[in-house]
C-alpha positions, -999 to 999 in steps of 0.1 A, spaced: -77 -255 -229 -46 -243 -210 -37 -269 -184 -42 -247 -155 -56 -252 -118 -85 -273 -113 -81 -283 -148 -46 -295 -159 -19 -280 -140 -8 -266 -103 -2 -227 -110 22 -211 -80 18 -179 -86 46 -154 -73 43 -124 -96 74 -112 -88 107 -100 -104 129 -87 -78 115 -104 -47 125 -140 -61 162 -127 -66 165 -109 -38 199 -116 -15 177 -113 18 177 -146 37 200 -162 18 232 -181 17 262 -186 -9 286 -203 -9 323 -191 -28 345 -210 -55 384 -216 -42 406 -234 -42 407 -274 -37 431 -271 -8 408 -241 9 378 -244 22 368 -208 13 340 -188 28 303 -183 32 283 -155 23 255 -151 47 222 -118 43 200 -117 68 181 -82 83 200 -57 70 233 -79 75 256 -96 51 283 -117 71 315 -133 56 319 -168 73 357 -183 72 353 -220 66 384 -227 82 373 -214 114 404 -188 120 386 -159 116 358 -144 132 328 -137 110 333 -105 89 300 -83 94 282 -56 70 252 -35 66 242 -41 29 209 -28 6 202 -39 -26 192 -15 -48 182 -30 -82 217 -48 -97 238 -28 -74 249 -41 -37 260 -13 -15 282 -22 17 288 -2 46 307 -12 80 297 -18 111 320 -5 142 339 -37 161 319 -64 134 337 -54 103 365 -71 109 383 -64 69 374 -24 72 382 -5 96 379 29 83 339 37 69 348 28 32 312 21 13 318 -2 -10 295 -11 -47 296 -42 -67 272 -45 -97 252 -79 -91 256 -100 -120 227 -138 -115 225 -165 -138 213 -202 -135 182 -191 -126 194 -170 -96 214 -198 -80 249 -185 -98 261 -150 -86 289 -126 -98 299 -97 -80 317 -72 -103 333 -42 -84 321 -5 -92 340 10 -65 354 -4 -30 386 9 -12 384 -17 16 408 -42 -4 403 -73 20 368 -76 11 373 -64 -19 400 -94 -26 375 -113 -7 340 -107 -25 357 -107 -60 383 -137 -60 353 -162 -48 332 -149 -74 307 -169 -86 287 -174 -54 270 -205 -59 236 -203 -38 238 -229 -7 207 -254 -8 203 -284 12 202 -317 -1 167 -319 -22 159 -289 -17 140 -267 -44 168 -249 -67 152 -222 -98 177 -242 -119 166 -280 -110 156 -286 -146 189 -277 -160 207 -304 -139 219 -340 -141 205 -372 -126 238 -390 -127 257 -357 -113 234 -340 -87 210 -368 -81 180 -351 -92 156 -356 -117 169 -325 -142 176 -328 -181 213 -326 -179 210 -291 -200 247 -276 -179 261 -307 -191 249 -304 -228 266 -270 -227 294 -279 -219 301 -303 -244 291 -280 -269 314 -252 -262 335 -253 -289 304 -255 -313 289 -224 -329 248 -225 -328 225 -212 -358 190 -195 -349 161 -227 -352 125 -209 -347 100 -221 -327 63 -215 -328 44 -212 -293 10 -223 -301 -9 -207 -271 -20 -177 -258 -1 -145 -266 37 -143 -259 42 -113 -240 67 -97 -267 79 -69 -247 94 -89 -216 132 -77 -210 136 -115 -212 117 -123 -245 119 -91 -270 153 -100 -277 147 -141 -289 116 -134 -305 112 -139 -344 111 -114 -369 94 -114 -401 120 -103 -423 100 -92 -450 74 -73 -429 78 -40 -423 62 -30 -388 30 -10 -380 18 2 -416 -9 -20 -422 5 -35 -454 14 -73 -461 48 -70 -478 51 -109 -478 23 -116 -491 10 -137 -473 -26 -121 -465 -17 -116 -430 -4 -81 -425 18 -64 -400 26 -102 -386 61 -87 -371 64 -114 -347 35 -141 -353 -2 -138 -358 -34 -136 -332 -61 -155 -342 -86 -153 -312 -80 -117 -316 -100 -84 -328 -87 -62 -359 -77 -37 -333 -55 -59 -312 -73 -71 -281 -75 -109 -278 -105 -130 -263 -98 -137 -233 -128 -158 -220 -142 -183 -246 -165 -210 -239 -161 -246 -226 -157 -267 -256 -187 -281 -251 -206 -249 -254 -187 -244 -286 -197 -274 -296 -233 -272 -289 -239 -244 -306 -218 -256 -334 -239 -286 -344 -273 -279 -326 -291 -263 -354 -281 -290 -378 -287 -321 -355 -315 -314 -326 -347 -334 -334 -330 -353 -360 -339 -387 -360 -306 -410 -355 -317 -434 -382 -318 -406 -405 -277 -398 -403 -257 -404 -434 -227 -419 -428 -207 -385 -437 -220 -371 -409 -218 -397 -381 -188 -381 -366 -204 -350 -362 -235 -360 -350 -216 -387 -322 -194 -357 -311 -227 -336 -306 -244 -362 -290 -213 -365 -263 -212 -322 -260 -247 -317 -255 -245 -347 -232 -220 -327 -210 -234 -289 -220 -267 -296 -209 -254 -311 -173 -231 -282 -167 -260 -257 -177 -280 -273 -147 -253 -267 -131 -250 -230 -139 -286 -228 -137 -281 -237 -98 -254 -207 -89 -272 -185 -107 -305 -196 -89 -285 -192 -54 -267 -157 -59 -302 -139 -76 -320 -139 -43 -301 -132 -16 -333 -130 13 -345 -164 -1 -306 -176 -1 -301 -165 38 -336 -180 49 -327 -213 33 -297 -213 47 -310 -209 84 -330 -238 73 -303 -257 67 -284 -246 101 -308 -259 123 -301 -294 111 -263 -290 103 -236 -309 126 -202 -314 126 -185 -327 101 -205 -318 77 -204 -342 44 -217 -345 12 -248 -367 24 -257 -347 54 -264 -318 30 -284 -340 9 -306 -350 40 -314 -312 50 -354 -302 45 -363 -270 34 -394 -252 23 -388 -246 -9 -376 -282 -24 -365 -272 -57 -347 -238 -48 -330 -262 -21 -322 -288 -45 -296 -260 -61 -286 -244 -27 -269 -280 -20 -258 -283 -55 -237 -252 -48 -228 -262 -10 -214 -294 -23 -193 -278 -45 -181 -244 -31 -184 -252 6 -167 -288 14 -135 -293 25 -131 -249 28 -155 -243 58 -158 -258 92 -193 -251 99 -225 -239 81 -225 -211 102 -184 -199 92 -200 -203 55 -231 -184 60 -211 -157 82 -190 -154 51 -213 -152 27 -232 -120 42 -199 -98 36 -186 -116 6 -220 -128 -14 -214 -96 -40 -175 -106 -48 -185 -145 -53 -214 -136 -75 -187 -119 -95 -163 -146 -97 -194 -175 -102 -221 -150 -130 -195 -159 -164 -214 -193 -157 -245 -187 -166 -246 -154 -184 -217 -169 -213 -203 -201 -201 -229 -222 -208 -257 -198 -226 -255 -207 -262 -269 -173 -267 -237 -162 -255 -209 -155 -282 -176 -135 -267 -158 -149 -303 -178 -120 -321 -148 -92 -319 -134 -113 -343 -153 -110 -369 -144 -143 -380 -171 -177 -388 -160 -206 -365 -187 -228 -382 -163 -223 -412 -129 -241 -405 -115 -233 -437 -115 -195 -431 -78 -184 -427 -81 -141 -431 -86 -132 -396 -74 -118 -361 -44 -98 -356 -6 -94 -357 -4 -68 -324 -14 -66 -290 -31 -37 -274 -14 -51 -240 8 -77 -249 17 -75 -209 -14 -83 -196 -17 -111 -174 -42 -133 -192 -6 -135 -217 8 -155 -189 8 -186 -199 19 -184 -232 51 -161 -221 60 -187 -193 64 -212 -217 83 -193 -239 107 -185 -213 111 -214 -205 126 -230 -242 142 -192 -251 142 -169 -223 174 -145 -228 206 -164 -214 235 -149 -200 216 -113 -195 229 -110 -158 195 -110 -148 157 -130 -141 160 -164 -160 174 -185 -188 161 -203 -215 168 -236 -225 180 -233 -259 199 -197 -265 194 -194 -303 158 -202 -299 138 -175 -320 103 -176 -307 75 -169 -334 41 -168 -311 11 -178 -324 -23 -175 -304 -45 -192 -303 -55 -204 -270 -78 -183 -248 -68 -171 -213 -102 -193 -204 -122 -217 -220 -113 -235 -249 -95 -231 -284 -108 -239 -316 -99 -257 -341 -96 -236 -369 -73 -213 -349 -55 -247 -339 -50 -257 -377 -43 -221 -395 -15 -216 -367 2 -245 -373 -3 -239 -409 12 -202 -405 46 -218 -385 57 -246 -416 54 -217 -439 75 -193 -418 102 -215 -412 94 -231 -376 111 -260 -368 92 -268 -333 61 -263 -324 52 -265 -289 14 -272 -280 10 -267 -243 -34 -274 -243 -60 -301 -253 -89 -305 -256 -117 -332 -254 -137 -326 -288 -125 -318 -318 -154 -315 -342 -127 -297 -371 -104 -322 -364 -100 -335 -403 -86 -300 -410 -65 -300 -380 -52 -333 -394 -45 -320 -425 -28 -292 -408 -3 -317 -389 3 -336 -420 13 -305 -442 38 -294 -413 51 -328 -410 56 -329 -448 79 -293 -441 102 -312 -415 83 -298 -385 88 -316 -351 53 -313 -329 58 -312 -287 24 -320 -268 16 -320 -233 -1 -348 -221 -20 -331 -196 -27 -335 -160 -56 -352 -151 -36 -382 -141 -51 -405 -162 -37 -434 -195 -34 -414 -225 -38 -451 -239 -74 -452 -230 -81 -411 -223 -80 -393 -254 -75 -354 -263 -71 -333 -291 -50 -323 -307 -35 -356 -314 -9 -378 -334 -33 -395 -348 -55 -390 -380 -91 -401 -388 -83 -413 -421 -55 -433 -404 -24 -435 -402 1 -414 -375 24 -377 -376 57 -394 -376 72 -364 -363 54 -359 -325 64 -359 -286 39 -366 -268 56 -350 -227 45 -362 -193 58 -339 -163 80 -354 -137 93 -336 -105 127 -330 -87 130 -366 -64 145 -395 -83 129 -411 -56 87 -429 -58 78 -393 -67 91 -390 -94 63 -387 -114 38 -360 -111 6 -371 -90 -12 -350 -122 3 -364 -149 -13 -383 -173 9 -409 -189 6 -437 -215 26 -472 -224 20 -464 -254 12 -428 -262 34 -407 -240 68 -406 -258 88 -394 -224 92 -371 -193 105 -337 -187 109 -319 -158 76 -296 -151 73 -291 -117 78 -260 -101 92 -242 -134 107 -206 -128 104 -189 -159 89 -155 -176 61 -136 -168 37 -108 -181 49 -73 -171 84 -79 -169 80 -104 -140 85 -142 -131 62 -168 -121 64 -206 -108 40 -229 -126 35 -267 -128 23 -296 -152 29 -308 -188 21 -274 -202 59 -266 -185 79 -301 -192 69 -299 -228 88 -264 -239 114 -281 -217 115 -308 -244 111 -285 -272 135 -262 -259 163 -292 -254 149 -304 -290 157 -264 -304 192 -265 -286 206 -297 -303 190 -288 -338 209 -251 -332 244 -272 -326 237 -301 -351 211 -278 -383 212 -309 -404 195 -336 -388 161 -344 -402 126 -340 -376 129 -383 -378 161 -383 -367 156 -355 -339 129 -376 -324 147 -410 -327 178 -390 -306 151 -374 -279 136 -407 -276 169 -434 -271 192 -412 -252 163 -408 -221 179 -413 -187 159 -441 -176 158 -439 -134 150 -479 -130 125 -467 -99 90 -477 -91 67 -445 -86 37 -438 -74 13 -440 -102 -2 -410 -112 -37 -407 -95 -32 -438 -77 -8 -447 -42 1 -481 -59 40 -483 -73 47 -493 -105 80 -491 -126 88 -460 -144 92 -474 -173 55 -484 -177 45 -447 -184 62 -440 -214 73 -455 -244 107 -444 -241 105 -459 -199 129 -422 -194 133 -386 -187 145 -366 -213 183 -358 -210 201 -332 -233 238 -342 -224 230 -378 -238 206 -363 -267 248 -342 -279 265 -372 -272 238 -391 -295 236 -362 -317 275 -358 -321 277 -396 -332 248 -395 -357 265 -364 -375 304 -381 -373 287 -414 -391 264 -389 -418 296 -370 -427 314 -403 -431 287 -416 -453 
């Protein structure tokens, strides 16, 4: 499962491209000289004002629009102070850091003071007040800027002299969106695959796999989107070979199986009830209303969770469900029964659409939305499946799985939207988590499989899951990537609670015994260094979370050539892969161990007490992590730098 809202992350959706760049409303301020205090760029309306810092000029007034990349400036009578004639002037706007760095490279302007003006202070830095939310906050450094960032500027700038080779990271998720302006340059190419024929010229049964493969995904290129809850999956997985089995009758080779499906069925059968009760309140919408006037008469304000409980109705049972629902969809949105019931009679056909997947696939084990595949999911060992293109590789269900690539390998340097972490990144994606519901692990373990013998280096797993009934061959599939020199990133998830006591799947450890040496296991922390610093959804772990990354609030890529904000561990771990891909690109001959040992001992350690994740009490940062830090790419060089001096030494 994705960590998305409700589940494992905060999404902030802005599906927008231009919009989040655009100059309106903002202010920059100019580079100059130490012994000038320069000037202020100011767009407001329709208005772009210089602003002398000195204070002997009055402020210098424009009309501008922003057309695209190109700013166009016209005067304004007795306000344009630099031009007095009508001179139009063009300058070609040139972003990076995120949008918080500016160039302005002249295409034509015969009004030379601004001209001299505009171009001479170039880059505009964006002006932010202190703590305030920057697109770039990830990228900076807690010792310089006071804020929780990985130090990423500062790694670049010690590597400057250095020449980088491509490393190749695997996104296990759901489908990278391959045609983003921002990803179809840093994605990975099969070399030995020629595109669209429908031949396998590596040989390697999986044909036309230009740029990954699609497990969860139909001959014909289109992906499922909505699978079931694992424990649906689960259900249906084992309930043929285990229901009315008596327990004392269970081998031992088949205890695991039959304690997972005892815990699924456990949890199936309570959220079937469950969908049993919406389906039960959105069939009959006269019974619905009437129950509901039932209910009004007896309603007062505030309404809570045992006042519905105490309501009488006609109709016990069908009432029984109509609170079930209530409880759920109705407290802590409405004021009053009657705002709800109001509600309801002009929006009951739109909610029945967003609730019916509940009962009609979510929890119906008659329900199978895996059959375009073709595949057998009661068969882990089945490998010759699902696809290697996209019908629409822009959809939006893709958007997870594109905003994390963006984040380790979004195109630097383009002038435009966002950068990646690590700029010789080459992305190979790899799906196999669905847009909703849960992945399987056969998908899980053949992907992994497919990235050690295509070369990745990193794979980044930004999902879990609470039942793993493959998980032996998903072991198997760890160890054998491990045994290539493959370094794992997890997300811990978000449901703010000790990965030392909570467990998901996948996970570093096996069932035979025994640990993958070469794992991350990446809580998310957010911008304060401050008793925020850890994210209220985090979960975290003495012992099994390895570090923090920033993964709050992450700008990064987004179906359809767009951008999007999202939050949770699903976002601070490709911002630990992609810091792991940029030092292996500087420093190619450092082994996975010694990778891991680097990311782990050069953390910057903030010696705060934070609020504990799900829980107002403060406790040292260091007791939610092994490495007691935040992951820190300047320090991860410097460490790197020394390791390889001492090896060449050697």
């Amino acid at each position: 499962m994705k960590f998305r809202l409700c589940l494992f992350f905060v999404l902030i959706h802005l599906s927008l491209s231009a919009q989040f760049h655009s100059l309106n409303e903002s202010a920059w301020e100019g580079t100059h000289s130490p012994v000038s205090k320069g000037t202020e760029l100011f767009f407001y309306g329709d208005t772009m004002s210089f602003v002398d810092l000195e204070g002997n000029l009055p402020p210098d007034l424009y009309l501008f629009r922003e057309r695209n990349d190109t700013l166009e400036l016209r005067m304004i009578p007795e306000f344009s102070v630099s031009c007095r004639e009508e001179n139009t002037g063009y300058y070609r706007l040139v972003r990076s850091n995120n949008g918080e760095k500016l160039f302005l490279k002249p295409i034509q302007d015969a009004c030379i003071p601004r001209f001299t003006k505009l171009v001479s202070e170039s880059p505009w830095f964006r002006k932010r007040e202190k703590g305030e939310w920057r697109a770039d906050w990830h990228f900076l450094s807690p010792e310089k800027d006071n804020i929780a960032g990985a130090g990423i500027y500062e790694a670049y700038r010690l590597l400057r002299l250095r020449k980088p080779e491509p490393v190749i990271v695997a996104v296990i998720d759901c489908p990278v969106d391959y045609t983003h302006p921002e990803l179809a340059p840093v994605m990975w190419k099969n070399p030995k695959e020629i595109p669209s024929n429908g031949k396998d010229e590596d040989g390697n049964w999986y044909r036309d796999d230009i740029h990954g493969w699609f497990f969860n995904c139909s001959r014909d290129g289109k992906t499922v989107d909505n699978e079931q809850p694992e424990a649906t999956q689960v259900y249906q997985l084992f309930s043929r070979k285990f229901e009315g089995r008596d327990e004392k009758l269970i081998s031992a080779a088949e205890q695991r199986d039959w304690e997972t499906y005892k815990k699924a069925k456990q949890q199936f059968e309570k959220a079937r009830e469950r969908a049993k009760a919406f389906e039960a309140f959105f069939s009959d919408s006269l019974r619905l209303f009437n129950t509901l006037t039932d209910m009004l008469m007896q309603s007062e304000m505030p309404i809570t969770a045992d006042q519905i409980d105490s309501w009488k109705t006609t109709d016990a049972g069908y009432g029984k469900q109509v609170k079930t629902v209530l409880k759920e969809i109705f407290l802590n949105r409405y004021t009053s029964l009657d705002g709800l019931i109001r509600k309801l009679r002009t929006e009951l056909p739109t909610l029945r659409n967003e609730y019916q997947s509940m009962w009609k696939c979510d929890f119906n084990p008659d329900c199978f939305p895996r059959a375009i595949v073709q595949d057998h999911p009661e068969n882990p060992a089945e490998k010759m499946y699902g696809c290697g293109f996209l019908k629409e590789p822009n959809s939006p269900k893709n958007d997870h799985g594109t905003h994390v690539a963006g984040i380790i390998a979004a195109k630097r340097e383009n002038g435009s939207g966002v950068d990646g972490i690590a700029g010789s990144a080459r992305i190979m994606t790899l799906s196999a988590v669905p847009s909703e519901g849960d992945e399987r692990d056969k998908d899980i373990a053949n992907a992994i499989r497919y990235a050690a013998d295509k070369g990745a280096k990193i794979i980044n797993m930004s999902f879990a899951k609470r039942f793993s009934p493959h998980k032996k061959e998903v072991d198997n599939a760890i160890r054998y990537a491990v045994s290539k020199g493959v370094l794992f990133f997890h997300a811990a998830g978000n449901y703010h609670l000790d990965r030392d006591t909570a467990v998901f799947f996948p996970e570093r450890n096996f069932l035979s015994g025994g640990s993958a040496a070469n794992w991350i296991e990446v809580g998310n922390n957010q911008l304060s260094l401050d008793e925020n610093l850890a994210a209220p959804s985090s979960n975290y772990g003495k012992k099994t979370v390895d570090l923090f990354a920033p993964g709050t609030d992450i700008l990064s890529a987004y179906p359809g050539n767009g951008y999007e904000i999202m939050s949770g561990t699903s976002m601070a771990c490709p911002v630990a892969a992609g810091i792991a891909a940029l030092i292996w690109s500087y420093f190619p001959k450092l082994t996975a161990p010694e990778l891991r040992k680097i990311l782990m001992e050069s953390v910057y350690k903030p010696g705060v007490k934070v609020k504990k994740p799900g829980n107002s009490g403060l406790v040292p940062f260091s007791d939610l992590c092994v490495s007691g830090g935040i992951i820190n790419a300047k320090n991860a060089v410097v460490a790197a730098d020394l390791l390889s001096r001492k090896k060449r030494r050697r």
